[in-house]
Legacy VTK file of the C-alpha trace (Angstrom):
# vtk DataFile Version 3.0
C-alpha trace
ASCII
DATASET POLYDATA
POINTS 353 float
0.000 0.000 0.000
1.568 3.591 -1.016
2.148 5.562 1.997
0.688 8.831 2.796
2.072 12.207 1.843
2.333 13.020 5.864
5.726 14.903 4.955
4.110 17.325 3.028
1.062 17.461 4.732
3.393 18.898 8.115
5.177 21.226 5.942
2.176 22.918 5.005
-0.199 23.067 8.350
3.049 23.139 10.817
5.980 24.684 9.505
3.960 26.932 6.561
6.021 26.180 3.481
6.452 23.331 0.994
8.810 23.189 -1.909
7.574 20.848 -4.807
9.755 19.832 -7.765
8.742 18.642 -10.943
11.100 16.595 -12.467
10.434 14.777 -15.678
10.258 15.021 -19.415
8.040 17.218 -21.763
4.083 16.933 -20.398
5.844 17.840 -17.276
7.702 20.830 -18.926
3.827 21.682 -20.837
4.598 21.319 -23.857
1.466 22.131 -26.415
-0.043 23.481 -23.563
-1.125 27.395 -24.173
0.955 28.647 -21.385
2.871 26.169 -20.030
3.554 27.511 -16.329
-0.620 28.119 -16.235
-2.644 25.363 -18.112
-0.256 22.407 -18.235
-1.219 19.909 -15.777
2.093 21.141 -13.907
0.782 24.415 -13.696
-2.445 24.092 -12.799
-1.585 21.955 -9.935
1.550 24.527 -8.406
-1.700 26.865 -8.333
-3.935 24.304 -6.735
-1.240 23.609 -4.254
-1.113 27.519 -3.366
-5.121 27.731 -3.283
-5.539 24.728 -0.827
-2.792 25.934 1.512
-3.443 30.005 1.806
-0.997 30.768 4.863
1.644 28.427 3.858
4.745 29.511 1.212
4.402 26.993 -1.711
7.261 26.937 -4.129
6.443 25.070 -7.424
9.814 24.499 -9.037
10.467 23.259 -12.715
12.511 20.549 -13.262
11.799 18.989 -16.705
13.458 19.008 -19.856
11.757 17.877 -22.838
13.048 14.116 -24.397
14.550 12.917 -20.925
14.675 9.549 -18.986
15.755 8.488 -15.570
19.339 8.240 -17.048
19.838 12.331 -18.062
17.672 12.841 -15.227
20.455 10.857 -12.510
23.126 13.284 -13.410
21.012 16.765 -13.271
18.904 15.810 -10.108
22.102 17.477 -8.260
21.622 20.817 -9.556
18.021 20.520 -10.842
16.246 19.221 -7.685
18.202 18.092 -4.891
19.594 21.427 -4.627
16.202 22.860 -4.297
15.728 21.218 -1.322
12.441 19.581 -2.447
9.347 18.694 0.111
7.200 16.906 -2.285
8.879 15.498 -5.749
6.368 14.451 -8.956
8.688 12.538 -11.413
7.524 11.858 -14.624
10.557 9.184 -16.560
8.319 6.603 -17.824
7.660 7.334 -21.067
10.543 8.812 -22.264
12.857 5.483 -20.869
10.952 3.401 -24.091
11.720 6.216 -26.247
15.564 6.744 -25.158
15.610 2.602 -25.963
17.069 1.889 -22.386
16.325 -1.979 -21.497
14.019 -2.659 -18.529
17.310 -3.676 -16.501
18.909 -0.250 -17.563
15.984 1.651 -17.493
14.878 0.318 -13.360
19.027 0.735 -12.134
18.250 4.523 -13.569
15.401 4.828 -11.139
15.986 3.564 -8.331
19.269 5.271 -8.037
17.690 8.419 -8.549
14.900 7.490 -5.808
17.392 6.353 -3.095
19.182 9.681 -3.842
16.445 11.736 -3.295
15.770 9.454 0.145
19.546 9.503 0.666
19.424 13.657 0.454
16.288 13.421 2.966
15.016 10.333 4.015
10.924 12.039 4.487
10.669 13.012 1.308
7.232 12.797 -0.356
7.375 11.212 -4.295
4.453 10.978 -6.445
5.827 8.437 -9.619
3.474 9.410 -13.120
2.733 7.227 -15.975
2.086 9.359 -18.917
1.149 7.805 -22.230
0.856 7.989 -25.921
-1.377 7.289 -28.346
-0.284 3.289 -28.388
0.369 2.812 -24.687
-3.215 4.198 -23.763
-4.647 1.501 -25.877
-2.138 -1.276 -25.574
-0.733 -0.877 -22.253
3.224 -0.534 -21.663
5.826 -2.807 -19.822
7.639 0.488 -18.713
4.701 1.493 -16.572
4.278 -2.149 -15.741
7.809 -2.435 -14.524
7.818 1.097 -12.963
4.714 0.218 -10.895
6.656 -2.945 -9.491
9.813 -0.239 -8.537
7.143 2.154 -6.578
5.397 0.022 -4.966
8.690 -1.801 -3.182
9.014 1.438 -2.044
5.107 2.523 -0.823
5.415 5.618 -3.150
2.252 6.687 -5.082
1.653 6.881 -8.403
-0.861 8.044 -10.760
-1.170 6.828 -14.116
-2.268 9.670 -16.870
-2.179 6.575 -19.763
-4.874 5.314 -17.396
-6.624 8.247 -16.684
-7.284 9.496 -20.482
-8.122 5.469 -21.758
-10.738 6.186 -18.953
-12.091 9.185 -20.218
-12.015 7.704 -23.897
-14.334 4.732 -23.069
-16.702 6.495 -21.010
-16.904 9.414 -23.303
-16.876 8.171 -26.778
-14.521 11.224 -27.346
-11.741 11.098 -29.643
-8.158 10.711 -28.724
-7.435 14.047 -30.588
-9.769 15.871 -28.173
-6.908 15.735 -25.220
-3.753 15.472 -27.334
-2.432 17.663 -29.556
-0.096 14.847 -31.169
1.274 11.701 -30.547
2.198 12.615 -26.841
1.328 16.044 -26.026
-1.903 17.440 -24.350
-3.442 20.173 -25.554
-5.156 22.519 -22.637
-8.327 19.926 -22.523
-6.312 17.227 -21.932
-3.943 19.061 -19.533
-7.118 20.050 -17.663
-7.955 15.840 -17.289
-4.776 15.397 -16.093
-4.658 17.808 -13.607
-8.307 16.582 -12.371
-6.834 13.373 -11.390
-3.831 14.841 -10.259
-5.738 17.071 -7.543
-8.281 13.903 -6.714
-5.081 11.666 -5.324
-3.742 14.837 -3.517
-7.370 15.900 -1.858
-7.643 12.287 -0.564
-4.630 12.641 0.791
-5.147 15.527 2.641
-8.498 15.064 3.529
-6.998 11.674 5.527
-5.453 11.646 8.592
-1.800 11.743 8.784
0.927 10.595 11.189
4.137 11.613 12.355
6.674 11.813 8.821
8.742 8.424 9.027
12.200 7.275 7.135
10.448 5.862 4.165
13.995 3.887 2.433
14.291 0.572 3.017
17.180 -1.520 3.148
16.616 -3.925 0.439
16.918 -2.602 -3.153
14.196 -3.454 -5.904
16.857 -4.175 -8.675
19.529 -7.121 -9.055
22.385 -4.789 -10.479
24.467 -2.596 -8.616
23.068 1.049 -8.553
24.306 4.381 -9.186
24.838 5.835 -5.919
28.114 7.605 -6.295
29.174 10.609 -7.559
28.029 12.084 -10.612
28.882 15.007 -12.734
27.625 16.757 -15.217
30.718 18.547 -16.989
29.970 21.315 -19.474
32.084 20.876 -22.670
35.011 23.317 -22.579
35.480 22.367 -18.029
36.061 18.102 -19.711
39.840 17.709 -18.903
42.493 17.713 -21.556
40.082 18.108 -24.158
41.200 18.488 -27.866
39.064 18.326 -31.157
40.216 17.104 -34.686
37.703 17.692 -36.802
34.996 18.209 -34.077
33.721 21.687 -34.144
32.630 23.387 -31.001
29.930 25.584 -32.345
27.083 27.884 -31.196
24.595 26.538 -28.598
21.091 25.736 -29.147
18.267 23.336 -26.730
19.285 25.623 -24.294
22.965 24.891 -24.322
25.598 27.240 -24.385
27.874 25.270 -27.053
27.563 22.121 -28.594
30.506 19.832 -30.362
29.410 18.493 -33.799
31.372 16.244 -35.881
30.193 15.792 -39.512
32.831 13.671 -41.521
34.444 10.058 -41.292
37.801 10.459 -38.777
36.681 13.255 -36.644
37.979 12.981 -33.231
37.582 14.568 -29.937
39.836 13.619 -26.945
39.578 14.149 -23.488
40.628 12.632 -19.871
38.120 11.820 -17.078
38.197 10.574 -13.581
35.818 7.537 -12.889
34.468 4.756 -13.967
31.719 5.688 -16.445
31.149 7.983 -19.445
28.506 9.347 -21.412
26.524 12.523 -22.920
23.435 13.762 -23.550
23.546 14.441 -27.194
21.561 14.767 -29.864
19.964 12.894 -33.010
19.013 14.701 -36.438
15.833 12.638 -37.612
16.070 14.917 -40.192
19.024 14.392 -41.649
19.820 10.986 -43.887
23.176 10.511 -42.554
23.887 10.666 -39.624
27.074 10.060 -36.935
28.540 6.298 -36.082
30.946 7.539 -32.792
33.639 5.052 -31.965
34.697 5.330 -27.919
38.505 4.446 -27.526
39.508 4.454 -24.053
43.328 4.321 -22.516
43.933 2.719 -26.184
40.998 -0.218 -26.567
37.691 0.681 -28.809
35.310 -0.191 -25.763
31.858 0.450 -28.285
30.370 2.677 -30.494
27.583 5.240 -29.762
25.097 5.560 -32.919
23.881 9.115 -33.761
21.040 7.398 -35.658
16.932 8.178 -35.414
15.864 7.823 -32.347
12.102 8.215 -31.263
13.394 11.979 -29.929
16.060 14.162 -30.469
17.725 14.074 -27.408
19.698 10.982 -26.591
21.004 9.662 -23.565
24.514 7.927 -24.726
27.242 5.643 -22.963
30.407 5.732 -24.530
31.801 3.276 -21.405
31.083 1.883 -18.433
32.070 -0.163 -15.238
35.757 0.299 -15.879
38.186 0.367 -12.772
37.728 3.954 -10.882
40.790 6.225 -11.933
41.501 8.121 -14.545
40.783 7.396 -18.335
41.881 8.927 -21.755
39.115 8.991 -24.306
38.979 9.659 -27.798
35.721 9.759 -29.921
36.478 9.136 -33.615
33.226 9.329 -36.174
33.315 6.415 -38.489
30.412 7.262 -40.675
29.846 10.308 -42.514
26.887 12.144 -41.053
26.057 14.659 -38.103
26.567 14.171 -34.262
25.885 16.453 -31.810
27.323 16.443 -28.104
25.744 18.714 -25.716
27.375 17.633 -22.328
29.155 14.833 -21.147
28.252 13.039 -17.854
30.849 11.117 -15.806
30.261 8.661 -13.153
32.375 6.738 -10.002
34.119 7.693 -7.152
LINES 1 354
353 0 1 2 3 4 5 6 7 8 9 10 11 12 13 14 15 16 17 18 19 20 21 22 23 24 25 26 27 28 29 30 31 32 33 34 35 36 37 38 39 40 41 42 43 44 45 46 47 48 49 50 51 52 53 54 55 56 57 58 59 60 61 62 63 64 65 66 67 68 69 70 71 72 73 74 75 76 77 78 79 80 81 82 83 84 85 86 87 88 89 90 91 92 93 94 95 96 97 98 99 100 101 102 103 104 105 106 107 108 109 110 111 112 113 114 115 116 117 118 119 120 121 122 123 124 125 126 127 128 129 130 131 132 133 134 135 136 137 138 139 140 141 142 143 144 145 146 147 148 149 150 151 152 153 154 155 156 157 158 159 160 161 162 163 164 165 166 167 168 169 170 171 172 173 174 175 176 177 178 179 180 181 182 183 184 185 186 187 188 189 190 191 192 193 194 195 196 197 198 199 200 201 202 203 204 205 206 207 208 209 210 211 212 213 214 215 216 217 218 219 220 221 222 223 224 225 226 227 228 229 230 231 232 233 234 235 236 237 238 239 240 241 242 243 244 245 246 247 248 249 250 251 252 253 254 255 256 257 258 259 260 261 262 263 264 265 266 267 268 269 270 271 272 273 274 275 276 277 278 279 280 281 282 283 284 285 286 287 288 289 290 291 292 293 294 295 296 297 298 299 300 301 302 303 304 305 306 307 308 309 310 311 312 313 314 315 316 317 318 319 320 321 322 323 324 325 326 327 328 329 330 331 332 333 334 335 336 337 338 339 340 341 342 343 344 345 346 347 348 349 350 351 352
């Protein structure tokens, strides 16, 4: 049984302020919502939040980024949410872990890190887990959410399921799927509206409840069979990565809300660099647009470890490993393109202490 948001419910009737964090991908961000900060489901439930508690300080805080999963989303929840010092977290990963292509086994060692380091960075911290659909998943079910709902509930966190709540609305309405999104994903204001409906319905029964004393809510055993990510992770901007050199690479104006980004566009491009840990990656970026695209060969302290595919993906931005689980200490790197086409590197992420 999911445990109560008592947490929460103190830091708005005794101590008079609550800090809630939305961390997740696009419907979270509002996307094809009208104003997304007003009539996305996000929105409209930061305002509810500051109606139902008048004398307490509510601070809604944004946390998504469009095209994320649990993996981007380990090495930003530093910066992006822990650092906010969050009462109440909504996390919305679901979704986008089938499109970034993550396996289940990837895709739950993700998660659960990132939950026991929210627990780890207070241990009576409130998280609501959402299940947001598309216009398959909402017919044909998913075995993200499936496997999701098996993570949350060995913790006792709550979850709501928006895939649930619009095939709901579809059956008992007649009402076309087009009425509440404006694409394959997206809501448009009416289906922002539904979501947010059910949103406030799970938090009113929670309130209306009684509550008792906040409690520790980690426990000792984890959900997954593979080691977690539970050290330290960075999140290194491009021109801070140590020793870094390009041939061929070009660092180049910044766009997605990065400052620069490193491209490569021909066969032998390389880009060096030296990290301390035991895993690398990036968040980087896809052209679906484009016919060819990058093939990325990772090289590290001399041995071709794998090769990171620039290729379509079901969204632009991409989650990629260039290595992992190699002995803590400190690694050279080169990335060499082996396939004429475009690549696009927006940060890198390392991993390991």
């Amino acid at each position: 049984m999911a445990k109560k948001l008592n947490y929460t419910y103190k830091r708005v009737t005794n101590d008079k302020t609550l800090t809630a964090v939305y961390f997740g991908g696009s419907v979270t961000a509002g996307a094809c919502a009208s104003i997304p900060d007003e009539t996305s489901w996000r929105g409209l439930i930061g305002e509810y939040l500051v109606r139902r508690f008048p004398e307490a300080e509510v601070k809604n805080v944004r946390a998504a980024i469009g095209g994320t999963g649990t993996g981007i989303g380990l090495f930003r929840m530093d910066e992006d949410v822990i650092a906010h010092n969050p009462d109440l977290v909504f996390i919305d990963f679901t979704l986008n872990d089938a499109y970034q292509r993550y396996t289940l086994e990837e895709s739950v060692v993700y998660y659960e890190s990132l939950i026991r380091r929210l627990y780890r960075a207070n241990p009576y911290v409130d998280i609501v887990i959402i299940f947001i659909g598309d216009r398959n998943t909402v017919f044909n079910g998913s075995k993200w959410i499936d496997e999701h709902k098996r993570l949350a509930e060995h913790y006792d966190i709550p979850t709501i399921s928006f895939n649930d709540v619009l095939a709901r609305e579809l059956a008992n309405t007649g009402n076309d799927i087009g009425d509440y999104l404006n694409d394959w994903v997206h809501p448009n204001d009416n289906g922002y509206k539904l979501y947010a409906k059910a949103m406030q319905e799970l938090l009113e029964n929670d309130f209306c409840g009684s509550h008792e004393e906040p409690t520790a809510a980690c426990p000792d055993e984890q959900f997954s069979n593979d080691a977690l990510m539970l050290g330290k992770t960075e999140r290194i901007e491009l021109d801070k990565m140590k020793d870094i050199k390009a041939n061929g690479f070009l660092l180049e104006g910044g766009d997605f809300g990065a400052k620069q980004l490193y491209n490569c566009y021909h066969v032998g491009d390389e880009l060096s660099f030296k990290f301390t840990g035991t895993y690398v990656g990036a968040m980087a970026h896809c052209w679906p647009n484009e016919e060819a695209t990058a093939n990325v060969a990772c090289i590290v302290d001399g041995k071709e470890v794998g090769v990171a595919s620039f290729r379509k993906n079901d969204h632009s931005i991409i989650h990629i490993t260039f290595a992992k689980d190699l002995p803590y200490g400190e690694h050279s790197v080169t990335l060499r393109n082996d396939e004429e086409g475009k690549g696009t590197i927006r940060t890198f992420y390392v991993y390991g202490e």
